[in-house]
C-alpha positions as CSV (number, residue, x, y, z in Angstrom):
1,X,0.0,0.0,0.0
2,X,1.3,3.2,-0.8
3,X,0.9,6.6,1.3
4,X,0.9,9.5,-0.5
5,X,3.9,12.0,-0.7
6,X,1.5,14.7,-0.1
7,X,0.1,13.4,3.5
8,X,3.2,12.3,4.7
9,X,5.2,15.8,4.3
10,X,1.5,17.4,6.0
11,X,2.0,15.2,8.9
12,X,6.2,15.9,9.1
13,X,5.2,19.7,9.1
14,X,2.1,19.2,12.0
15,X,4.9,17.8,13.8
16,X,7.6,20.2,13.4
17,X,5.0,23.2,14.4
18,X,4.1,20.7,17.6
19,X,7.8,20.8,18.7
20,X,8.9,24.6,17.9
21,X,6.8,26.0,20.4
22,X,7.8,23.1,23.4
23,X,12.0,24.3,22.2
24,X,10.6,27.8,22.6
25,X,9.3,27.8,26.2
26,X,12.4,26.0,26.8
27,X,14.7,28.1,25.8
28,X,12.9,31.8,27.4
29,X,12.5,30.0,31.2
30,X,10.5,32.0,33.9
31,X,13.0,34.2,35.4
32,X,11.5,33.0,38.7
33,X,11.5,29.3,38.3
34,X,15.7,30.1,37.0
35,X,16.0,32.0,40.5
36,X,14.5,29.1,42.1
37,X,16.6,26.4,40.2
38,X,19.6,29.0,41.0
39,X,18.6,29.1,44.8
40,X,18.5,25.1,44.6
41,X,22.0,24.6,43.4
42,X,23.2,27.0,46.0
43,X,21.5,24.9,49.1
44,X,22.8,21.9,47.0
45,X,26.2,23.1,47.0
46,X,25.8,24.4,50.8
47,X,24.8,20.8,51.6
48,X,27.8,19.6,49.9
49,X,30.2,21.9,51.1
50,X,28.4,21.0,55.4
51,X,28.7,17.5,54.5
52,X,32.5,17.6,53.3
53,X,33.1,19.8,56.4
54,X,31.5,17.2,59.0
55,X,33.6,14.6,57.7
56,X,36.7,16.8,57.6
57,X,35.9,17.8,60.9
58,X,35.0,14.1,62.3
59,X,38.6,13.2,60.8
60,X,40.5,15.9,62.6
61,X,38.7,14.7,65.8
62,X,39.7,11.1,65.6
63,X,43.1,12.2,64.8
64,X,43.1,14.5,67.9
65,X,41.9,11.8,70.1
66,X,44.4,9.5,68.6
67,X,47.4,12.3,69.5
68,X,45.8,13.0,73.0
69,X,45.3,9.0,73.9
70,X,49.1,8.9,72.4
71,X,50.1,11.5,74.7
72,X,48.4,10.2,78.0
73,X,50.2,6.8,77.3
74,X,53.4,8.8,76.8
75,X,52.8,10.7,80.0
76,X,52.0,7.3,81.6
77,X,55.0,6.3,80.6
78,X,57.2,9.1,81.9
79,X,55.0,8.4,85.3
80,X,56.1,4.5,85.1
81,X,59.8,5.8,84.3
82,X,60.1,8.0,87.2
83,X,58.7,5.4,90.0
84,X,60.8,2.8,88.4
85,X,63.6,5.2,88.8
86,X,62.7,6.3,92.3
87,X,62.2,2.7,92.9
88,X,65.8,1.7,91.8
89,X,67.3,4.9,93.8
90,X,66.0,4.1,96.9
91,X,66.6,0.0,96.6
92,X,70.4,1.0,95.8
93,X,70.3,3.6,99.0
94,X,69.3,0.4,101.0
95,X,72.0,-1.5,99.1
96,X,74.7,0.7,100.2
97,X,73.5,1.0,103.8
98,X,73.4,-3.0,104.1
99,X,76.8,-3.0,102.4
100,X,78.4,-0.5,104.8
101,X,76.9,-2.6,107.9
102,X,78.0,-5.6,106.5
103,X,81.4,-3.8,106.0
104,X,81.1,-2.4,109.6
105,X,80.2,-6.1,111.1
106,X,82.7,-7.9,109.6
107,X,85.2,-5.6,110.3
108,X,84.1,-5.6,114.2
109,X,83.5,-9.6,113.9
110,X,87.3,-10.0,112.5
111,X,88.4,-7.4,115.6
112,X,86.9,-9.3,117.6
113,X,88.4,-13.0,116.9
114,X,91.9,-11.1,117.1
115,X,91.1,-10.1,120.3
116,X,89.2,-13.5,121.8
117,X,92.8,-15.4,120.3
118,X,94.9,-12.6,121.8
119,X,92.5,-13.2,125.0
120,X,92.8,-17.1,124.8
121,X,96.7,-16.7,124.6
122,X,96.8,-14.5,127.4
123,X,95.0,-16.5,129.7
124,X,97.0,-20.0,128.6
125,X,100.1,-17.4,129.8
126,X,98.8,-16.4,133.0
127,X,99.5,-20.1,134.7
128,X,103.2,-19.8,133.5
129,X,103.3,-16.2,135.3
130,X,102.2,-17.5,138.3
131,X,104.2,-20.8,138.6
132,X,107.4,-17.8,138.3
133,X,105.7,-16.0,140.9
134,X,105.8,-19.0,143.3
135,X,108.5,-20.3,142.7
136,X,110.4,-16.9,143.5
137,X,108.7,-16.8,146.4
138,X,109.3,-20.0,148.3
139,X,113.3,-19.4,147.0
140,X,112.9,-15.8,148.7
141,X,111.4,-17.9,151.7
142,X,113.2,-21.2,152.0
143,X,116.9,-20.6,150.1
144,X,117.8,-17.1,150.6
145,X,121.4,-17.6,152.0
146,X,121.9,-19.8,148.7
147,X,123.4,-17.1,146.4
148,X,123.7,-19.3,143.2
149,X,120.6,-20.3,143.7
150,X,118.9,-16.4,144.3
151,X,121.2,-15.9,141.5
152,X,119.0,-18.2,139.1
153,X,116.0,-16.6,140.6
154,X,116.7,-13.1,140.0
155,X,116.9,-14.0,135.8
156,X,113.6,-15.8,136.7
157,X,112.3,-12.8,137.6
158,X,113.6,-10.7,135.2
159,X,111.9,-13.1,132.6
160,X,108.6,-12.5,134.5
161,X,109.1,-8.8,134.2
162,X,109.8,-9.0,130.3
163,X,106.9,-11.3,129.8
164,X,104.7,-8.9,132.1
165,X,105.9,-5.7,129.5
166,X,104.7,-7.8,126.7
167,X,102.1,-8.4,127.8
168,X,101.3,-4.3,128.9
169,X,101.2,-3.4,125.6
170,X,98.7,-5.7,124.3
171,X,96.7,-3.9,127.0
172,X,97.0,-6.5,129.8
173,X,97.1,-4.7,133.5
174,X,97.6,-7.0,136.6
175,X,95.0,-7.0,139.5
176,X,96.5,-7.0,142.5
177,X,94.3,-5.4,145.5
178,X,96.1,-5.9,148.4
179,X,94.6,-3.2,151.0
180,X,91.4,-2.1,148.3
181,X,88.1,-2.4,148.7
182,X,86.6,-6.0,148.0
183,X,84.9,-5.5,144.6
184,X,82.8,-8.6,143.6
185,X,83.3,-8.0,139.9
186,X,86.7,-8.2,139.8
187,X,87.8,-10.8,143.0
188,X,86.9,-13.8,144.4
189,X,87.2,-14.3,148.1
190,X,88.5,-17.5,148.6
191,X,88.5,-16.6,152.5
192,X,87.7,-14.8,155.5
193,X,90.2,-12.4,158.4
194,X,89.2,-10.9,160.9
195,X,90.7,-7.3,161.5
196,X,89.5,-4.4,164.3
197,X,91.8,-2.4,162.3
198,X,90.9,-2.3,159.1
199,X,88.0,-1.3,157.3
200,X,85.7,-4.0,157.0
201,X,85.8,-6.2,154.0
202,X,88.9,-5.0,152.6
203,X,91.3,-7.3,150.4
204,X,93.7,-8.7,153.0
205,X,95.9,-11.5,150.8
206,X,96.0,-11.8,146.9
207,X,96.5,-15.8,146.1
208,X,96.3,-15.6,143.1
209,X,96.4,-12.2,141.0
210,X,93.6,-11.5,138.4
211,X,94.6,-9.3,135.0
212,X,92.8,-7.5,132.4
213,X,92.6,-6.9,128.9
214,X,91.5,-4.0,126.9
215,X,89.4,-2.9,130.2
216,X,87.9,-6.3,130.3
217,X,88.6,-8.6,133.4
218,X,90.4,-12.3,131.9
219,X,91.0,-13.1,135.4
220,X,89.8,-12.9,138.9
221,X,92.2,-12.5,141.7
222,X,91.6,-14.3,144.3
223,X,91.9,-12.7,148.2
224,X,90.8,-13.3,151.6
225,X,88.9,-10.5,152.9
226,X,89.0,-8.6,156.3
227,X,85.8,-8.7,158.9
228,X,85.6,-7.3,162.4
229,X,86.3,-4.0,161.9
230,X,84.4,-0.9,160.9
231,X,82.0,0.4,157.9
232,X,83.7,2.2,155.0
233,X,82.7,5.1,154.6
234,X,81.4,6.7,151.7
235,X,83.9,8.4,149.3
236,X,82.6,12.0,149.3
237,X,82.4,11.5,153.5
238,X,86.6,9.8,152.7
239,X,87.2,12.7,151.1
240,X,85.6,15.6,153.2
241,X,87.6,14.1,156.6
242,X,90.9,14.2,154.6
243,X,90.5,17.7,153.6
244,X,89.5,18.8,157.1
245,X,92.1,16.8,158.8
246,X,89.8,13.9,160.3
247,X,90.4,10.6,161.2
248,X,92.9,8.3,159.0
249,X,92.2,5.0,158.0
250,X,92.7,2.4,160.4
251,X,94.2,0.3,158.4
252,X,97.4,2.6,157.2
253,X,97.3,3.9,161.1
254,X,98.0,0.1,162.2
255,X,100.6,-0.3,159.4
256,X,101.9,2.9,160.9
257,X,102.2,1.8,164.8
């Protein structure tokens, strides 16, 4: 079937004069609805732009609570560091205060063996003083008009006196009260005598002679003490009767007569 030219360019031409006018009103647009498509793309772009800046602004948040969680951690740190330091300082100040005792201890510990072996060789002497001591004596008593044998008891003697010097300075003093006070601390009464004359309980006879070391009694002497005969009386009262002349001792003023 054929369509006639003549229809077909009527319709193309309807068609054309439908469109021309839509292309017109497209082209000259309401300057009101443009402000309002204007006004759009503004608040559009405003969105856009809040947007972008919330999740600039979220970012720099998490980054500053990053850097300030890093920095409390450092700061704990530094906190740790110090207590460990102060920790260390004062175990070390302990350290050198236990080492300085120690130090101190042993030192006294190893003075102190020197001076219990110096003590211990001391008192093994003593026995070997006293056998010289009697032995002089009964040859002073018994054998004095036998000049040889005085003779040989004179060097013992001397040997005695040597030993004794030695014996000084290592600190050693001899105890020997004869006419003292009796002191329970440093004698032993082996015995009793009675005597008007003397003060009562004064050292009468030394039997056996006590020594000391360093201040410190090794050895007892042994002595008989006096009885009978009156008080002592206190120093300070000794002392005032001397200065004003008073009575003497009884004791010295029998020795005297």
């Amino acid at each position: 079937m054929k369509v006639p030219v003549e229809d077909a360019e009527e319709k193309n031409k309807s068609t054309e004069a439908q469109a021309a006018p839509e292309a017109k009103a497209t082209d000259e647009l309401d300057p009101e609805e443009e402000a309002a498509r204007v006004e759009a793309a503004k608040r559009a772009g405003e969105a856009a732009a809040a947007e972008d800046f919330k999740a600039d602004a979220s970012k720099v948040r998490a980054e500053r609570d990053e850097l300030q969680k890093q920095l409390e951690e450092a700061a704990a740190d530094v906190e740790a560091a110090k207590k460990q330091a102060a920790d260390a300082s004062e175990r070390l100040v302990r350290l050198q205060a236990d080492w300085d005792n120690y130090r101190r201890r042993t030192a006294q510990e190893r003075l102190d063996e020197r001076e219990r072996a110096a003590e211990k060789l001391v008192v093994n002497l003593l026995p070997v003083l006293d056998d010289m001591e009697r032995a002089s004596e009964h040859a002073a008593k018994n054998d004095a008009d036998n000049e040889s044998l005085m003779q040989f008891v004179d060097g013992v003697n001397a040997v005695h006196d040597k030993m004794l010097s030695v014996l000084a300075k290592e600190g050693v003093e001899v105890i020997d009260p004869v006419g003292e006070p009796f002191d329970p601390l440093i004698h032993q009464a082996v015995g009793r005598e009675e005597n008007k004359d003397a003060y009562d309980e004064t050292v009468a006879q030394v039997y056996q002679k006590g020594y000391s070391m360093g201040g410190k009694v090794i050895r007892n002497a042994m002595v008989t003490v006096t009885f009978g005969g009156p008080k002592r009386p206190a120093p300070k009262a000794e002392d005032d009767s001397e200065a004003e002349g008073g009575a003497k001792d009884p004791g010295k003023a029998a020795d005297a007569e």
